[in-house]
Residue frames as a rotation matrix with the C-alpha (Angstrom) as fourth column:
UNK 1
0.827 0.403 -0.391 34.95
0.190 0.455 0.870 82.93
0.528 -0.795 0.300 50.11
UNK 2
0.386 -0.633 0.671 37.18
-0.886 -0.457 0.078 83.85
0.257 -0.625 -0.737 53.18
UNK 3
-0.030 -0.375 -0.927 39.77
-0.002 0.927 -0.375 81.39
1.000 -0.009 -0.029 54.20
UNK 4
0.572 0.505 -0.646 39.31
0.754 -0.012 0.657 80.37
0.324 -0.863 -0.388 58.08
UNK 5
-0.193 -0.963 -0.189 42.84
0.978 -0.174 -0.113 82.51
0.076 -0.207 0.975 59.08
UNK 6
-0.702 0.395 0.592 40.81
-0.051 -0.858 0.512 85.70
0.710 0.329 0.622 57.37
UNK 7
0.399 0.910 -0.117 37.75
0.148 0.062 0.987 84.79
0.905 -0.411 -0.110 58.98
UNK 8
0.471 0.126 -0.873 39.43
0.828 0.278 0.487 84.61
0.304 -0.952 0.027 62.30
UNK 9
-0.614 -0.765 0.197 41.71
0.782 -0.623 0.018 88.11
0.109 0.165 0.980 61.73
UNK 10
-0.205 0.389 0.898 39.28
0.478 -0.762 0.438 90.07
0.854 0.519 -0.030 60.51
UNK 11
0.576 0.801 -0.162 37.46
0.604 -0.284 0.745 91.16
0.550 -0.527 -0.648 63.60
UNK 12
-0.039 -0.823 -0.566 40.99
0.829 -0.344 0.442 92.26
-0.558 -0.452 0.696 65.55
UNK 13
-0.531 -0.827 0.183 41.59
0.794 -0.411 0.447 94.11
-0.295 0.383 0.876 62.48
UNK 14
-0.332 0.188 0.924 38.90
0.745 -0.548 0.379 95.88
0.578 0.815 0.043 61.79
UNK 15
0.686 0.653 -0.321 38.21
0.682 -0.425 0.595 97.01
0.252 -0.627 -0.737 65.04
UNK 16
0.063 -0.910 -0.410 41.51
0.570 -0.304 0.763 98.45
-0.819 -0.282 0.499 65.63
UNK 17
-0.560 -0.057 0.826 41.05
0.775 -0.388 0.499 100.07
0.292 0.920 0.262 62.27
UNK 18
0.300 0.808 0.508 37.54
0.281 -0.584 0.762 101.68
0.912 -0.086 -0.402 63.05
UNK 19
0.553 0.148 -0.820 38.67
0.814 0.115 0.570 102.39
0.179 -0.982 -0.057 66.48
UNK 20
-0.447 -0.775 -0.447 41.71
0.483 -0.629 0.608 104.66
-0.753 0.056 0.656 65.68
UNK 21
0.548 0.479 -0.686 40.18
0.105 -0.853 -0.511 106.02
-0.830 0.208 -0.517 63.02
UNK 22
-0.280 -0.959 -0.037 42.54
0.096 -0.067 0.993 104.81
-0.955 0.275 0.110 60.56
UNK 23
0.182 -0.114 -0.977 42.88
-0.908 -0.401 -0.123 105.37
-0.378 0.909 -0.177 56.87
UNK 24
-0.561 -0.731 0.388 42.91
-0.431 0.658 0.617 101.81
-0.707 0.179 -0.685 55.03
UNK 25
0.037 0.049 -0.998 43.01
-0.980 0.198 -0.027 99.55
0.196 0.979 0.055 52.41
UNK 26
0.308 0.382 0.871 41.58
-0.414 0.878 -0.239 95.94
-0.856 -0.287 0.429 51.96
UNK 27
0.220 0.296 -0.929 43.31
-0.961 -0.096 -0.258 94.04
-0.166 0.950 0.264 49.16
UNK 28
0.984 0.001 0.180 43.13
0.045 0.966 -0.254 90.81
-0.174 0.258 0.950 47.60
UNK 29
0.253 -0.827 -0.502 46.31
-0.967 -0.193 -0.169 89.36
0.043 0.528 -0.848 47.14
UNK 30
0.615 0.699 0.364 47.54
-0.514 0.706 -0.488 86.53
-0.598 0.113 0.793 45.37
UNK 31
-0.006 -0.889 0.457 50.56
0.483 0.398 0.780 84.61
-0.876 0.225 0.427 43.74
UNK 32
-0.041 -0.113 0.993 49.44
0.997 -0.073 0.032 86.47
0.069 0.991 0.115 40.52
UNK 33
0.777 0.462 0.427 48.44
0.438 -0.884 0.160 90.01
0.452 0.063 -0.890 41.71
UNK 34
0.319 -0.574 0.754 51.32
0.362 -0.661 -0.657 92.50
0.876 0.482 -0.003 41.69
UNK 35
0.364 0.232 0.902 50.69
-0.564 -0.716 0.412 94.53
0.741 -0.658 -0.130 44.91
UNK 36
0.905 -0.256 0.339 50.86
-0.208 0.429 0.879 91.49
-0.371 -0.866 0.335 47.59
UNK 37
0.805 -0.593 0.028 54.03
0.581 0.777 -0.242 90.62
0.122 0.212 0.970 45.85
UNK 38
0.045 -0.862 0.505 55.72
0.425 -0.441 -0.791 93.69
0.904 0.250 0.346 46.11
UNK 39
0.376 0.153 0.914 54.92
-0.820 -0.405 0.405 93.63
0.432 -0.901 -0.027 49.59
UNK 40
-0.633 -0.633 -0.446 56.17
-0.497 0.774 -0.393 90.05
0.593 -0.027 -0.804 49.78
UNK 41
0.162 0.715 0.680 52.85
-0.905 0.383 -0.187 88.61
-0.394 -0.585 0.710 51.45
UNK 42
-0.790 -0.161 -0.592 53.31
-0.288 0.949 0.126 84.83
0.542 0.270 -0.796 51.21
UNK 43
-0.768 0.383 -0.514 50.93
0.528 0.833 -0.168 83.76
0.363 -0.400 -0.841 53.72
UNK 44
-0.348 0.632 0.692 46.91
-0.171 -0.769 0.616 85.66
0.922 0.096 0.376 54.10
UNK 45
0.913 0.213 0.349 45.72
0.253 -0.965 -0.071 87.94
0.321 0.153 -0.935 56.13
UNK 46
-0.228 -0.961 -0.159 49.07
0.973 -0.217 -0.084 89.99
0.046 -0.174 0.984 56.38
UNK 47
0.530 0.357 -0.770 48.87
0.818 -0.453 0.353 93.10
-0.223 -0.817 -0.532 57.98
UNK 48
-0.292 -0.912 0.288 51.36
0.939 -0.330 -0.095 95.75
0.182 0.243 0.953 56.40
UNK 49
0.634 0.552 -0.542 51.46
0.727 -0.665 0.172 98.98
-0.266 -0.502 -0.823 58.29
UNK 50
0.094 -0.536 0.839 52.58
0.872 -0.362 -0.329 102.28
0.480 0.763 0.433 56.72
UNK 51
0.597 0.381 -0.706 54.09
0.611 -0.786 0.092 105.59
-0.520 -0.487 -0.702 57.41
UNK 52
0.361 -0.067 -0.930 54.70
-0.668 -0.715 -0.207 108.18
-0.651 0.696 -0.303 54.87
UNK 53
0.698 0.349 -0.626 54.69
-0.700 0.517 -0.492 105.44
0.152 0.782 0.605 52.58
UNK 54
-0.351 -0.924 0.150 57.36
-0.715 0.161 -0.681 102.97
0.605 -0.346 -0.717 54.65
UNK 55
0.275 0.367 -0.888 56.53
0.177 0.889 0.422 99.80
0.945 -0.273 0.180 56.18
UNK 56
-0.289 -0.733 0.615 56.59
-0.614 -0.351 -0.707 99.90
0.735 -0.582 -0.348 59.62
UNK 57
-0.642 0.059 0.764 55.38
-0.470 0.758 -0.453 96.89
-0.606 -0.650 -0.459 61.02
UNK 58
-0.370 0.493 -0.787 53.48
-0.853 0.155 0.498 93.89
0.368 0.856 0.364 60.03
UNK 59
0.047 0.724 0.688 50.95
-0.604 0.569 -0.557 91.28
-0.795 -0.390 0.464 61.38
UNK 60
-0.568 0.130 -0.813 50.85
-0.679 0.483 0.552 87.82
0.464 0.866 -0.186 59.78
UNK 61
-0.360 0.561 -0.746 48.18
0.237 0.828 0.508 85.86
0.902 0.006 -0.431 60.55
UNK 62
-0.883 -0.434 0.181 47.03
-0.186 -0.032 -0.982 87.28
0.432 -0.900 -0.052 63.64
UNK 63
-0.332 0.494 -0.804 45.29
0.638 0.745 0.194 85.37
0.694 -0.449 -0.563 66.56
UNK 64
-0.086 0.411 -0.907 44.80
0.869 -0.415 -0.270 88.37
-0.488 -0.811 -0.322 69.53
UNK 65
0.793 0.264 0.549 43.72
0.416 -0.893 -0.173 92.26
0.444 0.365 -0.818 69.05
UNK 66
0.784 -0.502 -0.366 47.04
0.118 -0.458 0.881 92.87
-0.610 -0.734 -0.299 70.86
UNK 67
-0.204 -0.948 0.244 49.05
0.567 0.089 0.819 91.96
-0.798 0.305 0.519 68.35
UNK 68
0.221 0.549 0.806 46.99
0.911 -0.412 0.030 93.99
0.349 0.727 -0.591 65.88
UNK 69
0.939 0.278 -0.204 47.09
0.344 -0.759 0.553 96.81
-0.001 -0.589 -0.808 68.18
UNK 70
0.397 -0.907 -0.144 51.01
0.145 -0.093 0.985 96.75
-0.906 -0.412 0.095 68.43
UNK 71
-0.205 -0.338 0.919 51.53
0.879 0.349 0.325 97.10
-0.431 0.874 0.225 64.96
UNK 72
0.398 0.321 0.860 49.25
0.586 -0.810 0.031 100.01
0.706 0.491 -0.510 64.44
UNK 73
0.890 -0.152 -0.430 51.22
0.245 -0.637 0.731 101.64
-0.385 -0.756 -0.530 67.06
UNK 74
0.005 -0.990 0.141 54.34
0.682 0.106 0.723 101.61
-0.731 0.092 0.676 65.14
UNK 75
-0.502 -0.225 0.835 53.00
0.704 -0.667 0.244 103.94
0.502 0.711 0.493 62.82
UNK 76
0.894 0.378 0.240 51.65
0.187 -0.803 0.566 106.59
0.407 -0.462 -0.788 65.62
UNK 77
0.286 -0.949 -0.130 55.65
0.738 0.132 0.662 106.01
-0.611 -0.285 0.738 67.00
């Protein structure tokens, strides 16, 4: 089940996803699961935007499609 934070993210993000045409990944992450830790996600949905394998921005919890949007712009930057 989605928590309400997810539920309220999701739409921003995927549209901004499908819209650009990006390349992505959806993963669970979780005080036990490797991956969100070595990204340091403490608090879901977190946003972590790559370029040539390099964080360049990140979205926690977002509330508008702007703030989605500004993130994925740091990796077209």
């Amino acid at each position: 089940s989605w928590r309400p934070h997810c539920l309220c993210a999701h739409p921003f993000i995927s549209h901004a996803l499908i819209d650009q045409g990006i390349a992505h990944s959806e993963v669970e992450a979780g005080p036990d699961l490797r991956l969100g830790r070595s990204y340091k996600v403490k608090l879901w949905p977190t946003l972590v935007v790559l370029k040539n394998g390099q964080e360049v921005a990140r979205v926690v919890r977002p509330t508008t499609q702007a703030e989605v949007d500004e993130a994925l712009r740091a990796a077209q930057g």
